[in-house]
C-alpha positions as CSV (number, residue, x, y, z in Angstrom):
1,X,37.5,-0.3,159.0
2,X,35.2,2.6,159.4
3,X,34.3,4.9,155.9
4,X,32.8,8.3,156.2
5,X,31.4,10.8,153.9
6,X,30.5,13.9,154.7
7,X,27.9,16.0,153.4
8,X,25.6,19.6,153.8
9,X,28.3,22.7,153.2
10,X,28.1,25.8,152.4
11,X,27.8,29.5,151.9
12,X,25.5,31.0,154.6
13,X,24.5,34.3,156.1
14,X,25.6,35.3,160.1
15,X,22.6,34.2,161.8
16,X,21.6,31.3,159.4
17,X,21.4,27.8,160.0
18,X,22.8,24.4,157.7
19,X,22.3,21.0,158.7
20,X,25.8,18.2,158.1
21,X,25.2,14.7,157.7
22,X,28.1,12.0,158.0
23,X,27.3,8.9,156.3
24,X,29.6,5.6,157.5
25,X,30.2,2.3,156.3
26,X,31.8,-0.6,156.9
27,X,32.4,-1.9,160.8
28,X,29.7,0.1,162.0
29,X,28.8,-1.9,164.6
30,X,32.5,-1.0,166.3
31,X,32.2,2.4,166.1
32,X,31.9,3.5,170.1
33,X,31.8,7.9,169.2
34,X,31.2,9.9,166.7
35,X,32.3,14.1,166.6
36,X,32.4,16.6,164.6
37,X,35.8,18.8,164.4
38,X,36.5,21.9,162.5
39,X,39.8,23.6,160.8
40,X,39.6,27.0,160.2
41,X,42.9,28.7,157.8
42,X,45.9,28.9,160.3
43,X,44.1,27.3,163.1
44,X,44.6,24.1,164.7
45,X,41.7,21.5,164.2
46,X,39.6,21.4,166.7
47,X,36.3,19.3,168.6
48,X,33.1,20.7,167.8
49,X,30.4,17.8,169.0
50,X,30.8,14.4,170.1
51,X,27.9,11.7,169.9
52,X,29.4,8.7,172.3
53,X,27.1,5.4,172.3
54,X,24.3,5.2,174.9
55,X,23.5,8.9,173.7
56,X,26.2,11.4,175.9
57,X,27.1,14.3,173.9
58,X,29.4,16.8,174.3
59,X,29.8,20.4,172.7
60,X,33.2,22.9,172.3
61,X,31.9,26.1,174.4
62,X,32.4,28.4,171.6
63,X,29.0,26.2,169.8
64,X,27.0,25.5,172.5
65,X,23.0,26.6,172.6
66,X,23.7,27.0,168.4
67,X,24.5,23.3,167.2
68,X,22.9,19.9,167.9
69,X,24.7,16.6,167.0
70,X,22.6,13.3,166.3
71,X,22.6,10.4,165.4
72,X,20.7,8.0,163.6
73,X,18.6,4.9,164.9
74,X,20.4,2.6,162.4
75,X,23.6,4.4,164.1
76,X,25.2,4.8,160.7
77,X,24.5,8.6,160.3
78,X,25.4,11.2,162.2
79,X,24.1,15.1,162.1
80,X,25.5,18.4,163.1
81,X,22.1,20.9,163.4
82,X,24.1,24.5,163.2
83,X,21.7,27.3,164.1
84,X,22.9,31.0,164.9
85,X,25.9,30.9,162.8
86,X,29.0,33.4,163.0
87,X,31.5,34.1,160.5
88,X,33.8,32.9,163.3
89,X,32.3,29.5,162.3
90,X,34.1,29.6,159.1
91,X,35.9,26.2,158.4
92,X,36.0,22.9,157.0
93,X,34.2,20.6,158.5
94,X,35.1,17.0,159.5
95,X,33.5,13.9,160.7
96,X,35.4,11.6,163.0
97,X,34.2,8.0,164.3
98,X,36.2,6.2,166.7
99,X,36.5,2.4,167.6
100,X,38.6,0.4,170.2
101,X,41.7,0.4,167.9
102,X,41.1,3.2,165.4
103,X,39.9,6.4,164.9
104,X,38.7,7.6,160.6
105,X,38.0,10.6,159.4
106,X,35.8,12.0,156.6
107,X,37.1,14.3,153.7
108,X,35.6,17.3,155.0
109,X,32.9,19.9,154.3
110,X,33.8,23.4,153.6
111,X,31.4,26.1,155.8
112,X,31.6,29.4,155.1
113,X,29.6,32.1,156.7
114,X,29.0,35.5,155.9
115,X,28.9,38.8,157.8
């Protein structure tokens, strides 16, 4: 069992940057990816950035060149760098980690960017 808490919202101008940190506990040593995915108002949820173990990542088109996902050396904290933001980034923010047999979700940061 994999918890997450998510962390580093907010209100932001178009063209400013915020940093999101996803804190996990528990079975960390099972957790084989880590992402970022977004929910805008109306919209379906969808993948921002994926850290998969041995250090592969892998970014939605509309994000990359703007946003960076890490992770941690003690592989319990993950980071979404956003630079260049758009209002069309507007959303709440959520951190997923995935093992062989499950997948657990954070309870999401709310971005909003202004125009």
């Amino acid at each position: 069992q994999v918890q997450l808490v998510e962390s580093g919202g907010g209100l932001v101008q178009a063209g400013g940057s915020l940093r999101l940190s996803c804190a996990a506990s528990g079975s960390i040593f099972t957790i084989n990816a880590m992402g970022w995915y977004r929910q805008a108002p109306g919209k379906q949820r969808e993948l921002v950035a994926l850290y998969i173990s041995g250090g592969s990542t892998n970014y939605a088109d509309s994000v990359k060149g703007r946003f960076t996902i890490s992770r941690a050396n003690a592989k319990d904290t993950v980071y979404l760098q956003m630079n260049s933001l758009k209002p069309e980034d507007t959303a709440v923010y959520y951190c997923n980690a995935r093992t062989l047999v499950s997948s657990s979700w954070g309870q999401g940061t709310q971005v909003t960017v202004s125009s």
